[in-house]
C-alpha positions as CSV (number, residue, x, y, z in Angstrom):
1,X,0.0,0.0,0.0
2,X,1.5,3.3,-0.9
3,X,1.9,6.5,1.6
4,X,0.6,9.7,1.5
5,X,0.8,11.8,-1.7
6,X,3.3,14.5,-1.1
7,X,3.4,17.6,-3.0
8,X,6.1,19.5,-3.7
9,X,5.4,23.3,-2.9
10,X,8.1,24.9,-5.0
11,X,7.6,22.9,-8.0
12,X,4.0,23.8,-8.2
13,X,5.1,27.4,-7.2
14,X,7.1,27.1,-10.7
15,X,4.8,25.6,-12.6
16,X,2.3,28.0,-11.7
17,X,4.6,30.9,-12.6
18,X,5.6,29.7,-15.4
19,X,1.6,28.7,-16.7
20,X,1.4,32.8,-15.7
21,X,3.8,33.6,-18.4
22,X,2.6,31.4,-21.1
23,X,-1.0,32.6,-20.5
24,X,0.8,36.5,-20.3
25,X,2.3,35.7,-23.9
26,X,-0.3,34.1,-24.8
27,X,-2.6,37.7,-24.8
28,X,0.6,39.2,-26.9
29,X,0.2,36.7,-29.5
30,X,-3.3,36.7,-29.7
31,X,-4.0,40.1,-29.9
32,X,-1.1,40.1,-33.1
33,X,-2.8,37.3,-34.6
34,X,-6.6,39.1,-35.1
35,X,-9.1,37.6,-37.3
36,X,-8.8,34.5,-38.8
37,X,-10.1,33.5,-42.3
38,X,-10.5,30.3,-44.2
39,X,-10.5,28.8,-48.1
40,X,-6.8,29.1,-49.4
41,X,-7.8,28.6,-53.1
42,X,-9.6,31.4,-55.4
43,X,-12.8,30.1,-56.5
44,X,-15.5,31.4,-59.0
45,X,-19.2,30.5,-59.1
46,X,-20.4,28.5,-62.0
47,X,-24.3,27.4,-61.1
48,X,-26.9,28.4,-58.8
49,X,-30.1,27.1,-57.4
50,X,-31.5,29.0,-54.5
51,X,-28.9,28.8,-51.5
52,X,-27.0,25.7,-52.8
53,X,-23.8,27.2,-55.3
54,X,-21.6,24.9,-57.6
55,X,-18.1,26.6,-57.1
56,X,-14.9,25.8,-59.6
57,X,-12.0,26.3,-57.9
58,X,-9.1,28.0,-59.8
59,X,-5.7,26.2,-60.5
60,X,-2.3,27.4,-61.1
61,X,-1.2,24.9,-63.9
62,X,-2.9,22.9,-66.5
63,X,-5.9,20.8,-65.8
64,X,-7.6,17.3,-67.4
65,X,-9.9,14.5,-67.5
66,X,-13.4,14.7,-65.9
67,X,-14.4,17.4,-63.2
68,X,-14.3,16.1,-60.0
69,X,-17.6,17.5,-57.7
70,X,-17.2,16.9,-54.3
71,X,-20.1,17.2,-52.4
72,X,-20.3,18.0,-48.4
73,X,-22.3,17.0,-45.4
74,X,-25.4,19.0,-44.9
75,X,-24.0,19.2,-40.9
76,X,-21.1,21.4,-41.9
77,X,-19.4,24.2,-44.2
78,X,-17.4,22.5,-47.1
79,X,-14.3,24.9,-46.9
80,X,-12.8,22.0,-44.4
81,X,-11.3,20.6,-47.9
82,X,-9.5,24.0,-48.6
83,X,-9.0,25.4,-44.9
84,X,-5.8,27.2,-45.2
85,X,-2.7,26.9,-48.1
86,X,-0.8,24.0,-45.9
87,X,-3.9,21.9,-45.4
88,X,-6.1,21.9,-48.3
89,X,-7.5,18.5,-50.2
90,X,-8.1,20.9,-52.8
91,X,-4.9,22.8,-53.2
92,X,-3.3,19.1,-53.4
93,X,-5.8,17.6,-56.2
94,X,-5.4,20.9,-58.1
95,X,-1.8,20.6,-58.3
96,X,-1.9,17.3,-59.3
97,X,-4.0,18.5,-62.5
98,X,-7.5,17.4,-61.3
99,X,-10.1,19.9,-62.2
100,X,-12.1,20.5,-59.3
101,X,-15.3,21.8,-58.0
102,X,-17.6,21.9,-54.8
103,X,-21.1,22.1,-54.3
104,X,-21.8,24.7,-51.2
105,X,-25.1,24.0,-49.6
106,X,-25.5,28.0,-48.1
107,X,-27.1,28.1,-44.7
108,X,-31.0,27.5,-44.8
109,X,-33.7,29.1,-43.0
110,X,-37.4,28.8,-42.1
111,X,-37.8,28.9,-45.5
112,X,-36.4,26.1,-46.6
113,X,-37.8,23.4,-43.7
114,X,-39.7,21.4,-45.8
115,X,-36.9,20.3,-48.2
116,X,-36.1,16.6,-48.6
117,X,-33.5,14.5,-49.3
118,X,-34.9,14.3,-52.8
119,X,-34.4,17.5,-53.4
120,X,-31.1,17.3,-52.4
121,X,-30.2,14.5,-54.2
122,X,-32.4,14.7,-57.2
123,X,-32.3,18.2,-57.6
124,X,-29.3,20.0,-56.1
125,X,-27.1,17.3,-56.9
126,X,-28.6,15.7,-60.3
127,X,-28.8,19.7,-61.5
128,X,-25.0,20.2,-60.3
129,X,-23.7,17.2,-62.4
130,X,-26.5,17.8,-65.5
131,X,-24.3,21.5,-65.6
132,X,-20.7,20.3,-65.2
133,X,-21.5,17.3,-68.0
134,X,-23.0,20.0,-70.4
135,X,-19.4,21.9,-69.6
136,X,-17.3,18.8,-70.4
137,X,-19.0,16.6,-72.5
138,X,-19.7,13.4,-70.1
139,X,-20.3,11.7,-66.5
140,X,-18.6,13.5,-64.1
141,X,-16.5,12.0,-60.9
142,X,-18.2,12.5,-57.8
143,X,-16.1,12.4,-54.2
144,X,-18.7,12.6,-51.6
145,X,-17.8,13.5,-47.7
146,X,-19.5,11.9,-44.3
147,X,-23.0,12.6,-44.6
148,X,-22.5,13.7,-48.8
149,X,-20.9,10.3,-49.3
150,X,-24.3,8.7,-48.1
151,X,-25.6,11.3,-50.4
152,X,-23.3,10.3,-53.3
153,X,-24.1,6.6,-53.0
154,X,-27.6,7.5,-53.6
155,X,-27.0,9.6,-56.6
156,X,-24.7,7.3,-57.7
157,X,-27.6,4.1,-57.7
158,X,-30.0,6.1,-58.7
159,X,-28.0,7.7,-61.7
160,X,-25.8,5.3,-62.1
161,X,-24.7,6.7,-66.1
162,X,-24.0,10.1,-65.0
163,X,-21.2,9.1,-62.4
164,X,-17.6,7.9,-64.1
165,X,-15.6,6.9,-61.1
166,X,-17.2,7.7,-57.3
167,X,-14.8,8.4,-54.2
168,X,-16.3,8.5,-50.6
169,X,-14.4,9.5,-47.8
170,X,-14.9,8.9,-43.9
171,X,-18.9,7.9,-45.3
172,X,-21.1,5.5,-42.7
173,X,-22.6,3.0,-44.3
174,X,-23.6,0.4,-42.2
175,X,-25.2,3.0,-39.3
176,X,-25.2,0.0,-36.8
177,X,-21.7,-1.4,-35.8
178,X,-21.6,-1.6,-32.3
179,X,-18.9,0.7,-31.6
180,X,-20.8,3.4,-33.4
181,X,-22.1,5.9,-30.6
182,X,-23.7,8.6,-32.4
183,X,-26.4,6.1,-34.0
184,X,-26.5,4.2,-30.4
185,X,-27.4,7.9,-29.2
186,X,-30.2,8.8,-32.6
187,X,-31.5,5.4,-32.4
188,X,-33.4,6.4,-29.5
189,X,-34.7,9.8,-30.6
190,X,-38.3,10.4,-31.6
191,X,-37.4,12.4,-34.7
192,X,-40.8,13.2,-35.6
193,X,-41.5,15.0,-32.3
194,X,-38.2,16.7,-32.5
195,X,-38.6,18.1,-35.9
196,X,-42.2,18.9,-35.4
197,X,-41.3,20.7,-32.4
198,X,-38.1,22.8,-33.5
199,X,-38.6,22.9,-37.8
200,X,-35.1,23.1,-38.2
201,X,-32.6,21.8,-36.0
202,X,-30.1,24.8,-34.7
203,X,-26.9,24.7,-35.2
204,X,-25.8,25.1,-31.8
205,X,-28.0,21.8,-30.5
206,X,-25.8,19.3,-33.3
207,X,-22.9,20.9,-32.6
208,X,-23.3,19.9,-28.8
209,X,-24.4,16.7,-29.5
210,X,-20.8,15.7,-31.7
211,X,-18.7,17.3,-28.4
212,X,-20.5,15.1,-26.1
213,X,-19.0,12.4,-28.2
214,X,-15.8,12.8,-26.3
215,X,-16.8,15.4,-23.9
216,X,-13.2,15.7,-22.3
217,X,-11.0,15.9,-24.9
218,X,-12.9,18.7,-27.1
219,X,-14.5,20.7,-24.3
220,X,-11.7,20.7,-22.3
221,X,-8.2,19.0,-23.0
222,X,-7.9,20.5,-26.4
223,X,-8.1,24.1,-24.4
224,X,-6.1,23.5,-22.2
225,X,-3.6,22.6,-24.5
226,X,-3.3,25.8,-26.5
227,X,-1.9,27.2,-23.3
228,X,1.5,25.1,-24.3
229,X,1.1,27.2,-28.3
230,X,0.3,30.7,-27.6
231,X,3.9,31.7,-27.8
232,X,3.1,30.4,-31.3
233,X,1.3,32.6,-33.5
234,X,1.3,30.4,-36.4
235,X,-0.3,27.6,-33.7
236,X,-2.9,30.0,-32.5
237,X,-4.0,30.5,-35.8
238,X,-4.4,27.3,-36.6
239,X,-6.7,26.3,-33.5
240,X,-8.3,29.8,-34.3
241,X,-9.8,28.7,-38.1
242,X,-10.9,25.1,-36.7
243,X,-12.4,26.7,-34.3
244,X,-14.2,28.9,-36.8
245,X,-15.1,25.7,-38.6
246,X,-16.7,23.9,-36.0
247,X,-18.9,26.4,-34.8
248,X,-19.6,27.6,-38.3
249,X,-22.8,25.1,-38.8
250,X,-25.9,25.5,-40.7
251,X,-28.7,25.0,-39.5
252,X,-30.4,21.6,-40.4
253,X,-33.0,21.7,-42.9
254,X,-36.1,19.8,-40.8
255,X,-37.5,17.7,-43.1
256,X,-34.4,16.1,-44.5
257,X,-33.1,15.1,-40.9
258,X,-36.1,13.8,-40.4
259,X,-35.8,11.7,-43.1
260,X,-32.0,11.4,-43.2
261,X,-32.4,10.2,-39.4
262,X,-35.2,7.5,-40.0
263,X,-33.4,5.7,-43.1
264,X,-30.1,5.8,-42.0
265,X,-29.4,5.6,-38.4
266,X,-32.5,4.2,-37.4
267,X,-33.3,2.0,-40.3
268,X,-30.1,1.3,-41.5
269,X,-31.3,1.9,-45.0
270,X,-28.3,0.8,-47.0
271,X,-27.6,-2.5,-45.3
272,X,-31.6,-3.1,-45.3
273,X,-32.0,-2.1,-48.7
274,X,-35.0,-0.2,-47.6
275,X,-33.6,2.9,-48.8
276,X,-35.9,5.3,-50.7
277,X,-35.6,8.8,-52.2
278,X,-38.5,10.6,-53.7
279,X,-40.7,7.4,-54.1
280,X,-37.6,5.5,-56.0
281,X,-35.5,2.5,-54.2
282,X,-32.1,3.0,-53.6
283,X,-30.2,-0.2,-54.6
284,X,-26.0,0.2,-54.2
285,X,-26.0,-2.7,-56.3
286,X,-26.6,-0.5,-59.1
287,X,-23.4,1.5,-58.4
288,X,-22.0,-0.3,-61.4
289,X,-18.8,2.6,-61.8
290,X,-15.4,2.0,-60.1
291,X,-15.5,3.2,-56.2
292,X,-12.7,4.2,-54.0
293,X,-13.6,3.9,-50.4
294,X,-11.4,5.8,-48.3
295,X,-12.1,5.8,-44.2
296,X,-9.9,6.9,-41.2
297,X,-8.9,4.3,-39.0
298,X,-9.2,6.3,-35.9
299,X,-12.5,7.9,-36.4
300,X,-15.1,8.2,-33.7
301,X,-18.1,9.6,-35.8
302,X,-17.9,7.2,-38.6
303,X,-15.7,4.1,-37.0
304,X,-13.8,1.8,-40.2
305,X,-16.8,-0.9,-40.1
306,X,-19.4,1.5,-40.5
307,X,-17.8,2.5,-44.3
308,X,-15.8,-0.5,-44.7
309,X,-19.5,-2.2,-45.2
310,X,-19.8,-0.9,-48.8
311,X,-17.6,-3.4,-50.1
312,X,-20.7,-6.2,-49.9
313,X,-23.5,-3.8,-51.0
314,X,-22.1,-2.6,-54.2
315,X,-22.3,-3.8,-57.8
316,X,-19.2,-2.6,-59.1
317,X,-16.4,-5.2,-59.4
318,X,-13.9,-2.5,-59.2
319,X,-13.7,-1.4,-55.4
320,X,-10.6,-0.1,-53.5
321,X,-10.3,0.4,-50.1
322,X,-7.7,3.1,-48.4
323,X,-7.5,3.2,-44.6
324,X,-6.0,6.6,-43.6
325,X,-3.9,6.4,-40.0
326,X,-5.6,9.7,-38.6
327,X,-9.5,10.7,-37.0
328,X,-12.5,12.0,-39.4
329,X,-10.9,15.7,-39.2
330,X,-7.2,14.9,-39.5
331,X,-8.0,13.1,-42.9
332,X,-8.4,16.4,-44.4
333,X,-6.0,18.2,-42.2
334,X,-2.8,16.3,-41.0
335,X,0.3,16.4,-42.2
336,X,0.3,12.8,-43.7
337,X,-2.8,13.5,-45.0
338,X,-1.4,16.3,-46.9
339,X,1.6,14.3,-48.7
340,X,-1.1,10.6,-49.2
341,X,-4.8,11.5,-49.5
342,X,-4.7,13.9,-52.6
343,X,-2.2,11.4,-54.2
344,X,-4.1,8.2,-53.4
345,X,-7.1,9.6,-54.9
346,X,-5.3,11.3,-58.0
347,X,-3.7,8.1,-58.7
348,X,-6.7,6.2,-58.4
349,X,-8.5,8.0,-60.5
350,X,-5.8,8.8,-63.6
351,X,-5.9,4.8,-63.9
352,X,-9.4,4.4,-64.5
């Protein structure tokens, strides 16, 4: 049995001294470093419909093949692909000579509750890729993201001759593996009363819901480790613009959750093959094109099985699998990332 703890009273004197003058450089730094901004790489509009804008980011060098659309979660802003110049998906597939564009959902309002996924998918989407293939000539390649990967693979089964090759990235698939918590948690909701009650869901309520996920390590660890980098301005600014990122949600259109919530992480549409969008059935057998799957081995909102399941549900016989050693953030924004996901997915595609 061990004795009594004993503290050292001038260590802690120290260390307290010295937390004092980080936190004192600290406000030097921050004050120097001012407001933030976001999206490295120039960008010019191309299509509209309403809120939702199709966006053609400029490159620096020569461009070919197909356009590649990627195509966000509803849950949050798509510049996470292009956040700054040193960690930017978009700034690496440019440079690679992919020609590149993003569809950018806008932030809806009361007027835009009663949307559906259909309309998403069917119209935003479908009228997206009906532009870019009257621009080029022919199906486009589609890379959708988390909750736009889901939205991809329907697109892609229901559309199946408009899509040439199809990349998700960190996408659920199967919404009930065990380890996944955030289904374990939406499972249990009654969706209808929560929509009918609120219309569209804030902001503010999802974002609480993902930091409860791991409550101590993003509402508290992760702060007080920026005490150790605010001597570093270049550190601060960093944590600064994913800050501005995470708190810069939409709100979610009501009717769409609704729906999203009842086929996907209640029903476990995909797996089911109960899947349905505006009155047609959503087979991923008929996602005949070649599909990359890529998923992040550490991930705690879409764990590896959850996206690893498309391998058994699609028809295509040409399927690759990347595992990327990171979490669902760090596959857009790590180092490694940086130097292996836009080349992985470059390479992929240029041999197909």
């Amino acid at each position: 049995m061990s004795g009594p703890l004993r503290l050292d009273p001038v260590a802690l004197a120290r260390e307290a001294w010295e937390f004092q003058q980080r936190l004192a450089e600290g406000a030097r730094v921050l004050a120097q470093v001012g407001q933030v901004d976001y999206g490295a790489t120039p960008r010019q509009e191309v299509w509209r419909d309403g809120k939702v804008v199709l966006y053609r980011f400029a490159a620096e060098g020569p461009v070919s093949g197909p356009p590649l659309l990627i195509v966000y979660a509803l849950v949050n802003r798509p510049y996470m692909v292009d956040l700054q110049a040193d960690r930017s998906l978009v700034r690496g597939l440019l440079a690679l000579g992919v020609d590149v564009y993003v569809l950018d959902w806008g932030y809806p309002d009361r007027s835009d509750r009663f949307l559906t996924l259909d309309d998403y998918i069917n119209r935003y989407i479908d009228g997206a890729v009906d532009h870019l293939a009257g621009l080029h000539g022919g199906p486009v390649n589609l890379l959708g993201v988390c909750q736009g990967g889901a939205l991809s693979l329907c697109y892609s089964a229901l559309h199946p001759g408009k899509v040439r090759n199809l990349v998700t990235m960190v996408t659920p698939v199967d919404f009930h593996t065990p380890d996944n918590m955030l289904s374990n948690w939406v499972r249990g909701l009654d969706v209808d009363l929560f929509v009918d009650a609120l219309g569209n869901v804030p902001a503010d309520l999802m974002n609480a819901s993902y930091l409860m996920l791991k409550p101590f390590r993003l509402n508290l660890q992760k702060y007080v480790g920026l005490v150790d980098a605010l001597g570093d301005a270049k550190a601060v600014e960093d944590f600064l613009r994913m800050e501005k990122w995470i708190f810069d949600s939409p709100d979610q259109v009501g009717e769409a959750f609704r729906d999203f919530v009842k086929q996907f992480y209640q029903g476990n549409a995909f797996v089911n093959r109960t899947a349905r969008i505006g009155g047609q059935a959503v087979d991923l057998g008929f996602i005949d094109m070649p599909v990359l799957n890529v998923y992040a081995e550490q991930d705690h909102l879409v764990p590896p099985a959850a996206s690893r399941a498309l391998r058994d549900l699609v028809g295509t016989r040409d399927y690759t699998e990347l595992g990327f050693r990171g979490g669902h953030i760090g596959i857009y924004v790590s180092s490694r990332a940086q130097r292996e996901v836009p080349a992985a997915i470059h390479g992929w595609l240029a041999a197909r």
